[in-house]
C-alpha positions as CSV (number, residue, x, y, z in Angstrom):
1,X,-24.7,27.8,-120.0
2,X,-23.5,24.3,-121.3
3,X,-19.7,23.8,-121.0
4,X,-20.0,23.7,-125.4
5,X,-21.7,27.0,-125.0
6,X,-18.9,28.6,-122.6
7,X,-16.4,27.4,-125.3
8,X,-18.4,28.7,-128.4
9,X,-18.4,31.8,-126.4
10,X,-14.8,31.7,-125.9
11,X,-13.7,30.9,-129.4
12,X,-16.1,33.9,-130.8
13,X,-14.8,36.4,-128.5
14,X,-11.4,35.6,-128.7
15,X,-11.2,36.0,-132.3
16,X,-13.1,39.0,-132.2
17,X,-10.6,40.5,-130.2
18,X,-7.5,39.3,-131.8
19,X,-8.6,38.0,-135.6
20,X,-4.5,38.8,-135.9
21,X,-2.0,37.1,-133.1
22,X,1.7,37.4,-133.0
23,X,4.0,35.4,-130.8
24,X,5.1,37.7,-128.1
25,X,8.7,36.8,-128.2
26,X,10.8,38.2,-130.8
27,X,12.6,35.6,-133.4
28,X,13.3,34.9,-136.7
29,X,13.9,31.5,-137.2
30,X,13.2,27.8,-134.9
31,X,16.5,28.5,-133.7
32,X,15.8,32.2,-132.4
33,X,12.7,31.3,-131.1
34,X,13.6,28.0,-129.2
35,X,16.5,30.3,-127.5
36,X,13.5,32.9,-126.7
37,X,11.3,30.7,-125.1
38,X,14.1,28.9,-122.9
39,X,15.1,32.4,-121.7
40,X,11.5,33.0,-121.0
41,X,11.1,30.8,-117.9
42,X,10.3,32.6,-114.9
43,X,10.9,35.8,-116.7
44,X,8.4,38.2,-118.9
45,X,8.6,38.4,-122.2
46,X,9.5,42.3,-122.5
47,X,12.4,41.6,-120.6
48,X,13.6,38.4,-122.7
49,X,12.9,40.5,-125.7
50,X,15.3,43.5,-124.3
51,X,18.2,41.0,-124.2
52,X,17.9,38.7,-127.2
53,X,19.3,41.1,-129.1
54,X,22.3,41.6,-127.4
55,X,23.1,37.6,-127.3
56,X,21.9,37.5,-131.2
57,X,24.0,39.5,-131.9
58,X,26.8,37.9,-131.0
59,X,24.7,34.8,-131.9
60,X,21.9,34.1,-133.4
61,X,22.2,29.9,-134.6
62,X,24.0,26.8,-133.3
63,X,27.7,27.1,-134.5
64,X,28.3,30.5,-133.4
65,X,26.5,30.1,-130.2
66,X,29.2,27.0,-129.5
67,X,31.7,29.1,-129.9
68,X,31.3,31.7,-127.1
69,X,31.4,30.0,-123.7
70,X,28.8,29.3,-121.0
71,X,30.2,31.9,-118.9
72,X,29.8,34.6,-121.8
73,X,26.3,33.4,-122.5
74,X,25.2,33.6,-118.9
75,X,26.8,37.0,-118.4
76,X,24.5,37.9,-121.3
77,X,21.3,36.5,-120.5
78,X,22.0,36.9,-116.2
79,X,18.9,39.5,-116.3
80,X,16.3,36.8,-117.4
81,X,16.9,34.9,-114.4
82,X,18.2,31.0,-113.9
83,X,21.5,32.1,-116.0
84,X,23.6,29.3,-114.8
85,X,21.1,26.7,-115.6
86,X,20.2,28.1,-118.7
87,X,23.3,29.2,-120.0
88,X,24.3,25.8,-120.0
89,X,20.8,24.7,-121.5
90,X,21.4,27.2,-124.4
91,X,24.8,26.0,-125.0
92,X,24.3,22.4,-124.4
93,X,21.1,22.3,-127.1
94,X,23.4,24.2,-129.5
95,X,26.3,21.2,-129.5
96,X,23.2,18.7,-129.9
97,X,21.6,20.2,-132.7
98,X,24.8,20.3,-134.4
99,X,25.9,17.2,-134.0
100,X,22.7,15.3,-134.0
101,X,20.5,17.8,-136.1
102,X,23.1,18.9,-138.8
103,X,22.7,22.6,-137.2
104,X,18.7,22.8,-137.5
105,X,16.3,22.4,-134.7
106,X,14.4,19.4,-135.0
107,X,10.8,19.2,-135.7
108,X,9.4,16.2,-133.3
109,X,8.8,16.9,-129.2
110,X,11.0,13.7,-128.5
111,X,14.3,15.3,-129.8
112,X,13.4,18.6,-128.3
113,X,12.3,17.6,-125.4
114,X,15.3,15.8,-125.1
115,X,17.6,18.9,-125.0
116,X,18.9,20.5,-121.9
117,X,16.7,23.1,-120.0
118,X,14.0,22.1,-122.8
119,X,10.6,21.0,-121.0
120,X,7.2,20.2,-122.6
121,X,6.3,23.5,-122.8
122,X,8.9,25.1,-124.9
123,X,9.0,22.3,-127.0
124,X,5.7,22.8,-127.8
125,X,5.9,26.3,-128.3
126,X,8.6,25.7,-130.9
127,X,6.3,22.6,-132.5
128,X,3.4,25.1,-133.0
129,X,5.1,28.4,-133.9
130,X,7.8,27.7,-135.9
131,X,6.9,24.4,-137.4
132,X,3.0,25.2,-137.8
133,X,2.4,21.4,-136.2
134,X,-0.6,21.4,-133.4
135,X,0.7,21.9,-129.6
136,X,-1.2,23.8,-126.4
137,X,1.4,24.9,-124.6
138,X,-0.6,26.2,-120.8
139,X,1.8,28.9,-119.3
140,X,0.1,30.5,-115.9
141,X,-2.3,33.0,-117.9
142,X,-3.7,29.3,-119.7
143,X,-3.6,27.6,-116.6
144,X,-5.4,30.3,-114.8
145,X,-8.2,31.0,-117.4
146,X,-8.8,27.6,-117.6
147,X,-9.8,27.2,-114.5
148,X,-11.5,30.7,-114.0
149,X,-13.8,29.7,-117.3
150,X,-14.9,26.2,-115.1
151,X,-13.3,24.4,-118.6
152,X,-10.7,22.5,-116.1
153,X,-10.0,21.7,-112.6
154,X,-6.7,23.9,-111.8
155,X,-5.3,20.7,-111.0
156,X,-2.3,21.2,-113.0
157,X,-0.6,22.0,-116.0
158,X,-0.5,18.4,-117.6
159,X,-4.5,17.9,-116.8
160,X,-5.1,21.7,-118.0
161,X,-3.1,20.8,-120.9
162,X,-5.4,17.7,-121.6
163,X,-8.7,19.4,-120.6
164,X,-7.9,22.2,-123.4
165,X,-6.6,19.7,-126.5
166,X,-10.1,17.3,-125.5
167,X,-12.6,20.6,-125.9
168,X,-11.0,23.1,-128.6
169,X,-10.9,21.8,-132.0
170,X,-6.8,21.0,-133.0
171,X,-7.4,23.5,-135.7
172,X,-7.7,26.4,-133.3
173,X,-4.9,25.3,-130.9
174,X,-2.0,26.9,-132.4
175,X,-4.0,30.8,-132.6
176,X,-6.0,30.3,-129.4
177,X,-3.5,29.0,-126.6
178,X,-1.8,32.8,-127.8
179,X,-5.3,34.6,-127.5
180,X,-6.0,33.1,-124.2
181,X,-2.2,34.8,-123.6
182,X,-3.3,37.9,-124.8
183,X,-6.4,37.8,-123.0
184,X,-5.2,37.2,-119.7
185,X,-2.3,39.8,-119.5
186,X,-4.7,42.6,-120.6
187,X,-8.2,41.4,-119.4
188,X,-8.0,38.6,-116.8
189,X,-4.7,39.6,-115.1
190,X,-3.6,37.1,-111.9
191,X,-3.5,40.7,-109.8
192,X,-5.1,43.9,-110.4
193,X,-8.0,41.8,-111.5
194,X,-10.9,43.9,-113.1
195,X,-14.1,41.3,-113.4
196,X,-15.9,43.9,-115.3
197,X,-13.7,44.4,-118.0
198,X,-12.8,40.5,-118.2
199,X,-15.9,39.8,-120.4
200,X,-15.0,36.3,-120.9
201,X,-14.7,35.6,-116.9
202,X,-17.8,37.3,-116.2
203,X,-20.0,35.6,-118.5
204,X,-18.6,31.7,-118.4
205,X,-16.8,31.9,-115.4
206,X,-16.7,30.1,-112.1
207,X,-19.5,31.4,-109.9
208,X,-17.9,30.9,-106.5
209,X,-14.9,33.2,-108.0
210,X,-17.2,35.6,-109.5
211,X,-19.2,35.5,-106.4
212,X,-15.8,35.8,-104.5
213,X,-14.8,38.6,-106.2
214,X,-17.5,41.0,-105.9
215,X,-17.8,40.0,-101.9
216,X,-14.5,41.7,-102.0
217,X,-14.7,44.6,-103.9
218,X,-17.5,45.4,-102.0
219,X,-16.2,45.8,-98.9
């Protein structure tokens, strides 16, 4: 199978399985959702979507976040993990998009990238969910399909990053880096891996891994 072959087999099967994809994390707004995806570093989604609520609740934009204290917001968010950095990232952003953004987030990766605790990645999560403008952000499911489907080298991130903007059209970016998502948590899992229900792996994937694999299970 030709590498364009693996991908057309990709694309197809991911859209058959999910024609429909929602962002995991809950939001309702840029604001809501860059706050999300900060709090979701290191930590799962179901858990970052247990506390949101309780810190939206107190607040959910810019100039009510400013008004609680770093200390409040970590006590808040301390379950997600990396509170004290964090905590400061969510308050720190909040002052900057107030005073530099007249209280809306920003729709360019410079500015946001720019903002404490605020790395490639969420930025371009924000830039492609909530502004609609072409990203691929790679989290570890991306980063480990990619290289399980012989489309990149596992190098890291920024190459995997590269490898999947160079071979899936830019129209498909924004649906498909959240398929792959999908995809990976419930058929291509890093443990607990079941090759035979990962259709994807077991069709365009790596031999050596699928080779690997079996040797294994086997045994």
């Amino acid at each position: 199978m030709t590498k364009k072959e693996r991908v057309t087999f990709v694309i197809k099967t991911l859209k058959d399985i999910y024609p429909q994809i929602e962002v995991p994390l809950d939001h309702k707004d840029p604001y809501t959702l860059l706050i999300a995806v900060l709090l979701s570093a290191q930590c799962t989604d179901v858990r970052v979507n247990q506390i949101t609520p309780l810190l939206f609740a107190k607040a959910d934009n810019p100039y009510d976040m400013v008004k609680m204290s770093v200390e409040e917001i970590r006590e808040i968010i301390r379950p997600c993990g990396l509170s004290p950095m964090k905590s400061k990232g969510i308050y720190g952003l909040s002052q900057m998009i107030i005073e530099k953004y007249n209280g809306e987030v920003p729709q360019s990766f410079e500015a946001l990238e720019s903002f404490p605790a605020v790395g490639h990645k969420t930025a371009s999560v924000v830039m492609s969910q909530a502004f609609g403008i072409p990203a691929f952000p790679v989290d570890t499911h991306i980063h480990r399909l990619m290289y399980r489907w012989n489309l990149s080298n596992g190098k890291n991130v920024v190459q995997t990053e590269k490898d999947a903007k160079a071979i899936f059209p830019q129209e498909l970016w924004n649906d498909i880096h959240l398929q792959i998502i999908w995809y990976g948590r419930q058929y291509s899992p890093a443990r607990g891996w079941n090759l035979e229900k990962d259709i994807i792996t077991n069709t365009v994937g790596r031999k050596s891994l699928i080779n690997e694999y079996y040797k294994k299970t086997s045994r």
